[in-house]
KEMI-569631 format. One record per residue (C-alpha): residue in one letter; x, y negated, z negated. Coordinates in nm, 4 decimals. Example, Ala and Ser with C-alpha at 12.3 -4.5 7.8 and 13.67 -1.06 7.14 Angstrom:
% residues 2
 residu       px       py       pz
      A   1.2300   0.4500  -0.7800
      S   1.3670   0.1060  -0.7140
***
This chain:
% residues 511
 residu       px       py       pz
      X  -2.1300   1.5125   0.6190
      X  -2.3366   1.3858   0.9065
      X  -2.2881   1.4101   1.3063
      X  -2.1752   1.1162   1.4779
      X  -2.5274   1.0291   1.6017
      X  -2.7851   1.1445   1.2794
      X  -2.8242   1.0405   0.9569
      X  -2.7232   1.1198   0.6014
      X  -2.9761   1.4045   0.5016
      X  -2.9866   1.4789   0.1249
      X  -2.6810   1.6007   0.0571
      X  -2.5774   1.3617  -0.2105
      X  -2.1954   1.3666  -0.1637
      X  -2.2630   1.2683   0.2064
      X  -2.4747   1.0286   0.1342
      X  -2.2375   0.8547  -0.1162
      X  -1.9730   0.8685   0.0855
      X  -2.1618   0.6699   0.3663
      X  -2.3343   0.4158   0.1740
      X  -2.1136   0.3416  -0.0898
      X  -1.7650   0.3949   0.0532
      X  -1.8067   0.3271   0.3951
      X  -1.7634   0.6741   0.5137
      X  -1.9936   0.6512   0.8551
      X  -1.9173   0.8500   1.1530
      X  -2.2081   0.6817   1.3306
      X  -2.3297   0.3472   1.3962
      X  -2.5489   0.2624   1.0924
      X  -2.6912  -0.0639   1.1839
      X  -2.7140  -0.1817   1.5750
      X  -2.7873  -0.4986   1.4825
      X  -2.4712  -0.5866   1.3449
      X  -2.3163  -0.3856   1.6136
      X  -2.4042  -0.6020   1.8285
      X  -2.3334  -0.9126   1.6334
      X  -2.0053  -0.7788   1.6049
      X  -1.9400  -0.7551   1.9782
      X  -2.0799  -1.0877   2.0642
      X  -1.8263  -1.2536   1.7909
      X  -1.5480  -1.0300   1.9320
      X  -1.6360  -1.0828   2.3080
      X  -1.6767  -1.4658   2.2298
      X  -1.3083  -1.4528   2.0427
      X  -1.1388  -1.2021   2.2615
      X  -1.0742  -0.9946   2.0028
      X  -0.9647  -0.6213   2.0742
      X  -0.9089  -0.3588   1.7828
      X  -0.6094  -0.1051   1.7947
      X  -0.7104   0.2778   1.6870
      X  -0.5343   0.4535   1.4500
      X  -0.3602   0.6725   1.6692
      X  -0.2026   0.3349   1.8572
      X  -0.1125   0.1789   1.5443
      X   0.0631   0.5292   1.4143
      X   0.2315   0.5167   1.7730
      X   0.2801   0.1901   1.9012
      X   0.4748   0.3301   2.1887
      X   0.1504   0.3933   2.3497
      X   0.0598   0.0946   2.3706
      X   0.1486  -0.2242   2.6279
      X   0.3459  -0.4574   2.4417
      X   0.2173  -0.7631   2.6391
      X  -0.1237  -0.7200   2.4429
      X   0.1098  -0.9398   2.1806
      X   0.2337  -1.1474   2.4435
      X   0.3658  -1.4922   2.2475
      X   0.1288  -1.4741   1.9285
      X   0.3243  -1.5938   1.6458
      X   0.4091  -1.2672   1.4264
      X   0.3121  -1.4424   1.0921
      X   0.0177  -1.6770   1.2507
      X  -0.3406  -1.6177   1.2196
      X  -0.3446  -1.4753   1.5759
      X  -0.5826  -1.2007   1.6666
      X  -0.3468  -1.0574   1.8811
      X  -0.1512  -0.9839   1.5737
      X  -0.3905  -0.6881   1.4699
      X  -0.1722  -0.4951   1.7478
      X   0.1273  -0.5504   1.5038
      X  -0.0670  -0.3611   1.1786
      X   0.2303  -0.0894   1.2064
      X   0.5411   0.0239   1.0566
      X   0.7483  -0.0594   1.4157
      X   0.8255  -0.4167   1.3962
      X   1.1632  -0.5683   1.3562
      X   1.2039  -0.9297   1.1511
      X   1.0808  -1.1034   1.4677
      X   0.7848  -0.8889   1.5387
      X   0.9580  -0.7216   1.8273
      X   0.8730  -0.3690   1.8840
      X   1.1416  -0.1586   1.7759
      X   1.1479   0.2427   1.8275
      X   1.1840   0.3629   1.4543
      X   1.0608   0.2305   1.1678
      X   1.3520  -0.0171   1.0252
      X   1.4679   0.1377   0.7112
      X   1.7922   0.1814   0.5302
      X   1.9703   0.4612   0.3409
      X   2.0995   0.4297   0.0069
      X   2.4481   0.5111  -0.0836
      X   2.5373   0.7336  -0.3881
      X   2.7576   0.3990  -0.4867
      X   2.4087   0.1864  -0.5629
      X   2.1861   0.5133  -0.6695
      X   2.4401   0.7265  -0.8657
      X   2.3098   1.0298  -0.7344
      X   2.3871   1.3029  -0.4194
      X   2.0696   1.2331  -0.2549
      X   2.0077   1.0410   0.0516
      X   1.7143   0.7792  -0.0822
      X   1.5394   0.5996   0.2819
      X   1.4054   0.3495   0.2423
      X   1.1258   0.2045   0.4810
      X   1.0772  -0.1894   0.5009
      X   0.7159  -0.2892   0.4576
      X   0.8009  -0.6900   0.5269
      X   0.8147  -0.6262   0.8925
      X   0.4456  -0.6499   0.8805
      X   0.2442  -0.9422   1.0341
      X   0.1261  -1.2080   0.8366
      X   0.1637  -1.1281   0.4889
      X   0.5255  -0.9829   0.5118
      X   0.3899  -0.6838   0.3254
      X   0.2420  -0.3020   0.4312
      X  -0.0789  -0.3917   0.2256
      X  -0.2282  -0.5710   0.5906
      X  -0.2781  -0.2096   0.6984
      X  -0.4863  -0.1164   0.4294
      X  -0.7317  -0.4052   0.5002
      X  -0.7434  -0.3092   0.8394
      X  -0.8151   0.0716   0.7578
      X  -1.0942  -0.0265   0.4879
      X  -1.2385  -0.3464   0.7753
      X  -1.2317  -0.1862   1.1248
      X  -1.4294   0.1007   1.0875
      X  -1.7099  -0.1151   0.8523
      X  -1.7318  -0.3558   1.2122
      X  -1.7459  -0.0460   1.4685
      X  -2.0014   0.1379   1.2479
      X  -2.2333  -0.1058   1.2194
      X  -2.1772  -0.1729   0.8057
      X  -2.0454  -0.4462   0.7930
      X  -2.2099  -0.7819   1.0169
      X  -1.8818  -1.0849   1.0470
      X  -2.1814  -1.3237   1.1324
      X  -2.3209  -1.3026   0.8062
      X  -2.0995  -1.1416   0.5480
      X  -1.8404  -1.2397   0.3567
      X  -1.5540  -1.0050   0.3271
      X  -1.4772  -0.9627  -0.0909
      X  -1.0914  -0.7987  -0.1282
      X  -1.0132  -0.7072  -0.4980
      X  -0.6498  -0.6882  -0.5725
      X  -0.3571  -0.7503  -0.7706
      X  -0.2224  -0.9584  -0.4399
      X  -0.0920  -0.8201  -0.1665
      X  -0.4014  -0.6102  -0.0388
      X  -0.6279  -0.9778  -0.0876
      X  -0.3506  -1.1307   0.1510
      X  -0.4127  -0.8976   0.4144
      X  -0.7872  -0.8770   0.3587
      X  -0.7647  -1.2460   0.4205
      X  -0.5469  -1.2233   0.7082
      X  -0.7870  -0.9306   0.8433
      X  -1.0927  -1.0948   0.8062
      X  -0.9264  -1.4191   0.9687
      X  -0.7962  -1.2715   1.2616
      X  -1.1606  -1.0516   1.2717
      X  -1.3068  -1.4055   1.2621
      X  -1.4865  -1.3137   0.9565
      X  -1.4978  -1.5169   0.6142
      X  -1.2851  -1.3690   0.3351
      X  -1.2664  -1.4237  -0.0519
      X  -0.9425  -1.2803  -0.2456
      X  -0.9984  -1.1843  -0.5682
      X  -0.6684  -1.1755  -0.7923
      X  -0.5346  -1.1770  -1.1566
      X  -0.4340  -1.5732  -1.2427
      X  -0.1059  -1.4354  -1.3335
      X   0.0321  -1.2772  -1.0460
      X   0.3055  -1.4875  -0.8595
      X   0.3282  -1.8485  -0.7419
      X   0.4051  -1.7201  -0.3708
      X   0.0722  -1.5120  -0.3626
      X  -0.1412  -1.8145  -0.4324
      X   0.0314  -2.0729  -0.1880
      X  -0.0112  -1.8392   0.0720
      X  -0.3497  -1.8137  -0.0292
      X  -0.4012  -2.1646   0.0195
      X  -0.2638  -2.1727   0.3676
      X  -0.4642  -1.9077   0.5289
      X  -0.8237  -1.9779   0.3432
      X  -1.1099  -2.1374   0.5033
      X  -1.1362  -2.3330   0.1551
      X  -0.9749  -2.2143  -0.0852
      X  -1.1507  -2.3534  -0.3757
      X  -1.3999  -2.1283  -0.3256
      X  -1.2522  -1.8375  -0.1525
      X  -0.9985  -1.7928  -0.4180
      X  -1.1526  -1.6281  -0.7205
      X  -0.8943  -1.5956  -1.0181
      X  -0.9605  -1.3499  -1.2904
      X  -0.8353  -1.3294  -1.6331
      X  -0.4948  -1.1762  -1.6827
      X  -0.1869  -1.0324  -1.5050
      X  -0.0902  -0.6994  -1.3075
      X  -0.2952  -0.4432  -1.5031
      X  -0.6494  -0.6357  -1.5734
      X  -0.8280  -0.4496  -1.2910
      X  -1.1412  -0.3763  -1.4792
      X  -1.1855  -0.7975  -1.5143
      X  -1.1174  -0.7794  -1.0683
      X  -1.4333  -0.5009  -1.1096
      X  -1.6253  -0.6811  -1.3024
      X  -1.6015  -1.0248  -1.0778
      X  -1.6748  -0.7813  -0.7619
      X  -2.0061  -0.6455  -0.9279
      X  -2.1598  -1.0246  -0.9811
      X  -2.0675  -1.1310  -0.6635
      X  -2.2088  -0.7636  -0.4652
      X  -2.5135  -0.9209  -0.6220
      X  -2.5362  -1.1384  -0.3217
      X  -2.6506  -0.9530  -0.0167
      X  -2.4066  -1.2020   0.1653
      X  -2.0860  -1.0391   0.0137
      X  -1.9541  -0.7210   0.1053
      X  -1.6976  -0.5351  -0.1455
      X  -1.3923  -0.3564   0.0486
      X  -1.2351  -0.2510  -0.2706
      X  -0.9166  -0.0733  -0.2160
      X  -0.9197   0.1643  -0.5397
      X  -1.2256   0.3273  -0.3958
      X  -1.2637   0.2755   0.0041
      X  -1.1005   0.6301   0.1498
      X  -1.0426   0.4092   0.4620
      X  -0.7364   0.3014   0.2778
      X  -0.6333   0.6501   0.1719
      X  -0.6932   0.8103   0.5525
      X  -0.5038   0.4772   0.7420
      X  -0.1891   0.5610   0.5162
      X  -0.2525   0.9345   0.5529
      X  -0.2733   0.8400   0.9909
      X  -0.0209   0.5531   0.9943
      X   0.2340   0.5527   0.7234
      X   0.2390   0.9427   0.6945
      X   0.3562   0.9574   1.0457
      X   0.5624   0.6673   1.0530
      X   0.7447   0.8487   0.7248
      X   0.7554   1.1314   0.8993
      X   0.9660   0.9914   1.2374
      X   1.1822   0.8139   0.9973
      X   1.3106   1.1244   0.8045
      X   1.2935   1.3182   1.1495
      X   1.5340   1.0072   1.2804
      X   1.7836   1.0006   0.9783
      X   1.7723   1.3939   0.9556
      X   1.9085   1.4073   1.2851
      X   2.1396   1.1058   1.2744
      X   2.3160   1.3344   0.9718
      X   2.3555   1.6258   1.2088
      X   1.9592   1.8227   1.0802
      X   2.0832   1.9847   0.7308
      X   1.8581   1.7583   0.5406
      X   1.5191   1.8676   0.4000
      X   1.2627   1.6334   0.2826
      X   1.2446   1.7077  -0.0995
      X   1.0353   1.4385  -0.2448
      X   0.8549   1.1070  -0.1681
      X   0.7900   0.8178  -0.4262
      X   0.5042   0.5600  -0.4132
      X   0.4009   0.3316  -0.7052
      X   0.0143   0.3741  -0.7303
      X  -0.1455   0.0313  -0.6909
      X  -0.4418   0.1566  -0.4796
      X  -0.3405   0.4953  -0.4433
      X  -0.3359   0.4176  -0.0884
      X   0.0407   0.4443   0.0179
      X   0.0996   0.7364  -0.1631
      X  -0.1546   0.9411   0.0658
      X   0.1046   0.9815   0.3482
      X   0.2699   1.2210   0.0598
      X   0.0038   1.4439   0.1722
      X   0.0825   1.4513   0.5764
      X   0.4803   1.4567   0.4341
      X   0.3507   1.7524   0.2172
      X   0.1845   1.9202   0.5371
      X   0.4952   1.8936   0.7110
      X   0.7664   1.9510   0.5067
      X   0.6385   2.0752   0.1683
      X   0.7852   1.7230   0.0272
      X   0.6681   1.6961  -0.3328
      X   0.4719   1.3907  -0.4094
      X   0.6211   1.1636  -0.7078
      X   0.3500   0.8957  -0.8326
      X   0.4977   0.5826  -0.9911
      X   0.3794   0.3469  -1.2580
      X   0.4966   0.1150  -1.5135
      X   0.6287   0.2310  -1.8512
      X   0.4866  -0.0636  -1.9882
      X   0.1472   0.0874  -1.9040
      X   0.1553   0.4760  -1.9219
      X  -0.1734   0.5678  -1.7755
      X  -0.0765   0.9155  -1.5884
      X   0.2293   0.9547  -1.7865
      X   0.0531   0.9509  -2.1587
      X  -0.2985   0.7925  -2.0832
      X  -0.1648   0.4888  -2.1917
      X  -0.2409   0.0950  -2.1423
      X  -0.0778  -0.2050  -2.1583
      X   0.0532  -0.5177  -1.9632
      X   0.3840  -0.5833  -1.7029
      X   0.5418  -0.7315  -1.4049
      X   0.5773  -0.4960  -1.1416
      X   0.3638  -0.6288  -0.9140
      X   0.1059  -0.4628  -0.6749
      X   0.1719  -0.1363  -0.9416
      X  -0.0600   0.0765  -1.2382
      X  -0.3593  -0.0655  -1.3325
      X  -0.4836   0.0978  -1.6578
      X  -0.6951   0.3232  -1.4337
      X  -0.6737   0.6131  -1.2152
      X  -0.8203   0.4827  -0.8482
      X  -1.1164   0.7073  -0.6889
      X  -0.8365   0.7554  -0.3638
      X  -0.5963   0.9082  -0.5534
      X  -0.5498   1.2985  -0.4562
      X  -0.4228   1.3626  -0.8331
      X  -0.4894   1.7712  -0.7753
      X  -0.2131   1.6910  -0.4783
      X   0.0589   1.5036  -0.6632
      X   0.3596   1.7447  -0.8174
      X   0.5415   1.4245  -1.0470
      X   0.5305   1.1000  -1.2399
      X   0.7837   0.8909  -1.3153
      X   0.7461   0.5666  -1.5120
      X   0.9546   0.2461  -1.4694
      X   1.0145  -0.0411  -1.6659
      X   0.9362  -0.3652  -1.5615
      X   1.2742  -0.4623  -1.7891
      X   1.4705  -0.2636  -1.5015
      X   1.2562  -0.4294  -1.2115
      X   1.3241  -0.7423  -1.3192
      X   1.6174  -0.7711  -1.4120
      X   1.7743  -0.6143  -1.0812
      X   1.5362  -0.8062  -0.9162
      X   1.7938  -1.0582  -0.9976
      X   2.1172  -0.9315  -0.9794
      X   1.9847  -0.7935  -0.5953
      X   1.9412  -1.1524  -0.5519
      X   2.2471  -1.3479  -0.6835
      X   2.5699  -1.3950  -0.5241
      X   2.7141  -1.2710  -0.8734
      X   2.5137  -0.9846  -0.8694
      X   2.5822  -0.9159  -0.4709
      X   2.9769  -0.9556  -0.5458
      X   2.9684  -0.7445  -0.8611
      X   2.7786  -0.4099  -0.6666
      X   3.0550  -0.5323  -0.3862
      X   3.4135  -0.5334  -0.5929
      X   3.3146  -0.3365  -0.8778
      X   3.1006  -0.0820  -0.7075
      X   3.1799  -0.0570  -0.3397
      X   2.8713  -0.0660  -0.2247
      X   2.8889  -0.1843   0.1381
      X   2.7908  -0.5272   0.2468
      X   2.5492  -0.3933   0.5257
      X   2.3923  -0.2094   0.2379
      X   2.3474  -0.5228   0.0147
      X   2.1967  -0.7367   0.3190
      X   1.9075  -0.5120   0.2875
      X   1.8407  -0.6012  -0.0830
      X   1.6556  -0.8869  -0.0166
      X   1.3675  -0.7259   0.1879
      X   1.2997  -0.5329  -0.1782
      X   1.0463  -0.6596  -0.3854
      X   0.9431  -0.5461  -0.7510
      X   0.7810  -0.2340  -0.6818
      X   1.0599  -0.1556  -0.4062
      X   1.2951  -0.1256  -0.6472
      X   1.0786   0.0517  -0.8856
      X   1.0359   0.3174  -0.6220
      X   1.3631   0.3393  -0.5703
      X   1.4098   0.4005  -0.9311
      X   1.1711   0.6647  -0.9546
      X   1.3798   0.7866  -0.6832
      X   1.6351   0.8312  -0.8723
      X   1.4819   0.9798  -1.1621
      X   1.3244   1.2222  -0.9440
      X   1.6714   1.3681  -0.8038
      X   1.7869   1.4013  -1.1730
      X   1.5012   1.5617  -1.2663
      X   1.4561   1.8246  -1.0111
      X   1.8221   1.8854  -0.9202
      X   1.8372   1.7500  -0.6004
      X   2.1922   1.7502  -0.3875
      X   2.3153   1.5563  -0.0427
      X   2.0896   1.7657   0.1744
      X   1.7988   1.7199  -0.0439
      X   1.6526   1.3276   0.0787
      X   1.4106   1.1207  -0.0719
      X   1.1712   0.8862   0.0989
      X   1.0156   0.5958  -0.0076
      X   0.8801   0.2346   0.1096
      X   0.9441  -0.1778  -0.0032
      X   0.6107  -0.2499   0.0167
      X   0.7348  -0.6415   0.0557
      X   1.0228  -0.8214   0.0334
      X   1.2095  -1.0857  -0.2500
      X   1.0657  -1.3684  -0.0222
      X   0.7726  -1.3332  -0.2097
      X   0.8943  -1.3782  -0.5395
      X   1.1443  -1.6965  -0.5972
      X   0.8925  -1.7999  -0.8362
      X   1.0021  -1.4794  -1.0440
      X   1.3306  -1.4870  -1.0266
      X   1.2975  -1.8662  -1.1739
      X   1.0858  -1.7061  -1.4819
      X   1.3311  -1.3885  -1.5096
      X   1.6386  -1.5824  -1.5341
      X   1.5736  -1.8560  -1.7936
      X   1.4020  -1.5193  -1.9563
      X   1.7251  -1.3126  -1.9844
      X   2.0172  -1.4919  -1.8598
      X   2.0408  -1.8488  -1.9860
      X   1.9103  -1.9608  -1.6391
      X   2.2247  -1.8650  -1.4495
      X   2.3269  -1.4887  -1.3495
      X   2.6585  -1.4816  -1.4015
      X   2.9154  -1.1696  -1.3096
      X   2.9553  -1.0906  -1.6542
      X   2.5538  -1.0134  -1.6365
      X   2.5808  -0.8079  -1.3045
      X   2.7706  -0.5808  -1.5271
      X   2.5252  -0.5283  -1.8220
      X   2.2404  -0.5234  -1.5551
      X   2.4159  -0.2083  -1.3755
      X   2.5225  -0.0256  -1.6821
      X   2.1988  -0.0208  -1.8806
      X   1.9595  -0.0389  -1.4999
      X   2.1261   0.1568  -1.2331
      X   2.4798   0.3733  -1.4031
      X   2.1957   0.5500  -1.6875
      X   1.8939   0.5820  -1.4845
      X   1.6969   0.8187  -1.7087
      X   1.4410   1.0573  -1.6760
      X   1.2848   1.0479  -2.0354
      X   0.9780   0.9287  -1.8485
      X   0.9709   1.1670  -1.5684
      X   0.7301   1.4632  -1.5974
      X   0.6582   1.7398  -1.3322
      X   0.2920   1.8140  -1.3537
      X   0.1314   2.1484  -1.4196
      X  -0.2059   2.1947  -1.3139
      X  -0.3503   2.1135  -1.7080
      X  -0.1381   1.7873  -1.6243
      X  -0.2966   1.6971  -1.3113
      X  -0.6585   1.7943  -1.4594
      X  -0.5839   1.5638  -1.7474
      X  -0.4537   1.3161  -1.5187
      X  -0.8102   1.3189  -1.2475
      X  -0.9943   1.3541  -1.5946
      X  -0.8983   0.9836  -1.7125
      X  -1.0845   0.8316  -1.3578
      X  -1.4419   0.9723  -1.5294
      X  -1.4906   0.6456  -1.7288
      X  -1.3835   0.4139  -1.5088
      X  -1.5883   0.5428  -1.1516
      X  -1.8547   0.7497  -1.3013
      X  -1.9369   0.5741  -1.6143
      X  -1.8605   0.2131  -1.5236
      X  -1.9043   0.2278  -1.1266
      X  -2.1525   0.4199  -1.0438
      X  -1.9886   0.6910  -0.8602
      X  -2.2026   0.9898  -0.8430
      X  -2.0634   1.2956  -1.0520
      X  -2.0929   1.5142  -0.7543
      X  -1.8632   1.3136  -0.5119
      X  -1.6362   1.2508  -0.8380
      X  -1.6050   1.6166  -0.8731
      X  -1.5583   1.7422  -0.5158
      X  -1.2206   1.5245  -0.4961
      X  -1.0538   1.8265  -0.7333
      X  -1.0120   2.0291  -0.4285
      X  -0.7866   1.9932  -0.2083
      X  -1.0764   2.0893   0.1107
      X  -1.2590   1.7718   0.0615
      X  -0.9499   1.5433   0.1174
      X  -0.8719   1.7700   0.4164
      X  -1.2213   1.6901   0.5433
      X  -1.2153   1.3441   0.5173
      X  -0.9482   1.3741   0.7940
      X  -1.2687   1.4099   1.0654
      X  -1.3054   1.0627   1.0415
      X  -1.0146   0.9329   1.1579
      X  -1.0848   1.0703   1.5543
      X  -1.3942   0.9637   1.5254
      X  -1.3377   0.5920   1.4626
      X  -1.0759   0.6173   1.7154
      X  -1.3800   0.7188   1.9291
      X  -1.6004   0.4663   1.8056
      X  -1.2915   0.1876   1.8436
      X  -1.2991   0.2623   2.1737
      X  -1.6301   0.2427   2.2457
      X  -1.6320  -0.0929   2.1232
      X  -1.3518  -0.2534   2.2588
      X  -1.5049  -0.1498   2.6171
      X  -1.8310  -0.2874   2.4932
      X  -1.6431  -0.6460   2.4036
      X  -1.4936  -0.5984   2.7551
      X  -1.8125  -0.5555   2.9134
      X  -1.9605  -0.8931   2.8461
***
């Protein structure tokens, strides 16, 4: 590591962790520094720190004033939190709900934290673009006159690198499998400067991330395009660590007390994508010594049996095991099918399906108004949920914590294809009940493995060959992620951009 004002010496973790993951603590290049602050100051853009967008109550809501909560308004970057209603009104804890033993068949409380209350994209993934983006402008790395920001993803995460970049007034380029959903590319279309060129589609659905790496490395071969690659920029893993740990952490603290303060936090569930949501498991961890249950697809077994293969739960597993991922940290796996996903995809969106968890189940109707802000891998968290309070015993004081990373508005498109797939094109009552017997009244835990540490060695193991053999990662920096002290060190940097957010924001003022 480096002080805030030298450079990277020889030490070659350091110096990978600067130059090829964006890791500064100092400003690199004062050139585009500068550039930076003259596009800002010219804009009137300001940036939010970490510590305002992990407590928005700090902050004067009038610096939103009447910007349109899904318009590409810069003003909007002071929404990139967890503490916005529908509207984009500020509320005081995160909006979440709690699920009823009468949906989840077990004792446990499972809350559940709504990640469509975020600007623009109606999904959590704009706050990883801003946590990989901001600190590349206020270090100097990365120059909005002249670059062109390049966002690898499976969908969400290129949405709000688009949005970011937008609102940043920087160019942006989404790169995304060609078979991810209909919803993803019209929005696409909307918020590109041209989209016929700023939309790159790669071969392939959900888990063809190698072909997204592959397109990244020929276009990095232009000195005009700059990578922000989610799987391997720690920005992403430290602004879920700063933001959505602590946002987590007041909503648990908030239903714990609502229930009179018997409950413990026992475990928290995140589908690994990125790897970047599930790194508020470590601040839950830190707090509460909440176990940290990673989620994938049991059509495509990576962690669970170093598996492959293809599926539908979109913005989930990806045949690899991302660079961000604290492995060494994580205490489960469960794997979902995308059979389950989809198909109660469905029945959470069908007046059949609605009625039959209504009459037949008792759920209660506020409950099932909440359904529709869950998207594919919401529910597929909220499975793993469930197979994680089976699996390790858990009671009614024992609560589970988890996040819809986006809502069913995104996916109409799906629900088109999963019908006329399963259910003759109509979902019918008679359908709600096969869906909840073999889905929800039998969720198993066949697929659900507590890790010992040979199982989270053999997990880290399988990210050799994709970031040391076919990225370039240096051995050294691969290595030092085993140990738990160089995630805790990362941490430094988070203050520090803070610092350096500052700094620039009075600079922009300044002009």
């Amino acid at each position: 590591m480096t002080s805030s004002h030298g450079a990277v010496g020889t030490d070659p973790i350091a110096h990978a962790l600067e130059n090829q993951f964006g890791l500064a603590d100092r400003v690199v290049d004062d050139a585009s520094l500068a550039n930076s602050v003259a596009r800002f100051r010219e804009q009137g853009i300001t940036l939010p720190t970490f510590a305002q967008l992990a407590d928005p109550s700090t902050v004067d809501p009038s610096i939103v004033g009447d910007a349109p909560k899904n318009g590409p308004d810069a003003r909007n970057l002071w929404r990139v939190h967890w503490y916005n209603d529908l509207a984009g009104n500020r509320v005081s804890v995160p909006d979440h709900v709690v699920l009823p033993t009468s949906l989840t068949g077990v004792a446990s409380p499972i809350i559940v934290v709504f990640g469509d209350r975020f600007p623009m994209i109606t999904a959590h993934k704009v706050l990883a673009a801003y946590a990989c983006l901001a600190p590349r402008i206020v270090t100097g790395q990365f120059d909005p006159t002249r670059h062109r920001a390049i966002w690898p993803s499976t969908g969400n995460y290129a949405r709000g690198g688009i949005a970011i970049s937008r609102i940043m007034a920087s160019r942006g380029v989404a790169i995304l499998p060609a078979g991810m959903s209909q919803e993803r590319f019209d929005w696409l279309d909307q918020w590109c400067e041209n989209p016929k060129d700023d939309v790159i589609r790669t071969v392939g659905t959900e888990s063809n991330v190698k072909e997204i790496y592959d397109a990244c490395n020929e276009l990095a071969k232009d000195p005009g395009n700059f990578v922000l690659n989610q799987f391997c920029e720690f920005g992403n893993h430290l602004g879920h660590y700063e933001v959505t740990g602590r946002a987590l952490l007041h909503v648990f603290e908030h239903v714990r007390d609502q229930a009179g303060g018997s409950l413990r936090l026992a475990a928290f569930t995140s589908a690994t994508g990125s790897a970047g949501t599930i790194a508020a498991g470590d601040r839950l961890k830190d707090s509460y010594g909440t176990k940290i249950v990673a989620v994938e697809a049991l059509e495509c077994p990576t962690m669970l049996e170093n598996g492959f293969g293809e599926h539908n739960i979109q913005g989930i597993g990806d045949k690899h095991i991302p660079l961000i991922h604290n492995v060494m940290n994580t205490d489960v796996v469960v794997a979902v099918s995308d059979r389950s996903t989809d198909q109660l995809y469905a029945m959470f969106n069908s007046d059949d399906g609605l009625g039959y968890l209504s009459d037949r189940r008792g759920v209660p109707q506020q409950i099932l108004a909440t359904l529709q802000h869950f998207g594919l891998s919401a529910i597929c968290n909220v499975l793993a949920a469930i197979s994680t309070a089976k699996t390790l015993d858990l009671g009614p004081d024992d609560a589970i914590i988890t996040v819809a990373t986006d809502g069913a508005a995104l996916y109409p498109s799906e629900y088109a294809k999963i019908t006329a797939r399963d259910f003759g094109n109509g979902f019918t009552n008679l359908d709600a009940a096969q869906v909840w017997g073999e889905h929800l009244a039998n969720v198993t835990t066949a697929a659900t493995l507590e890790l010992t540490e040979r199982e989270r060695n053999r997990i880290f193991n399988l990210g050799y060959y994709t970031w040391v053999e076919q990225q370039g990662t240096p051995f050294e920096l691969f290595e030092a992620r085993r140990q738990q002290s160089f995630w805790r060190d990362l941490r430094r940097f988070v203050p520090v951009w803070d610092s350096m957010i500052d700094d620039f924001n009075a600079q922009v003022a300044a002009g």
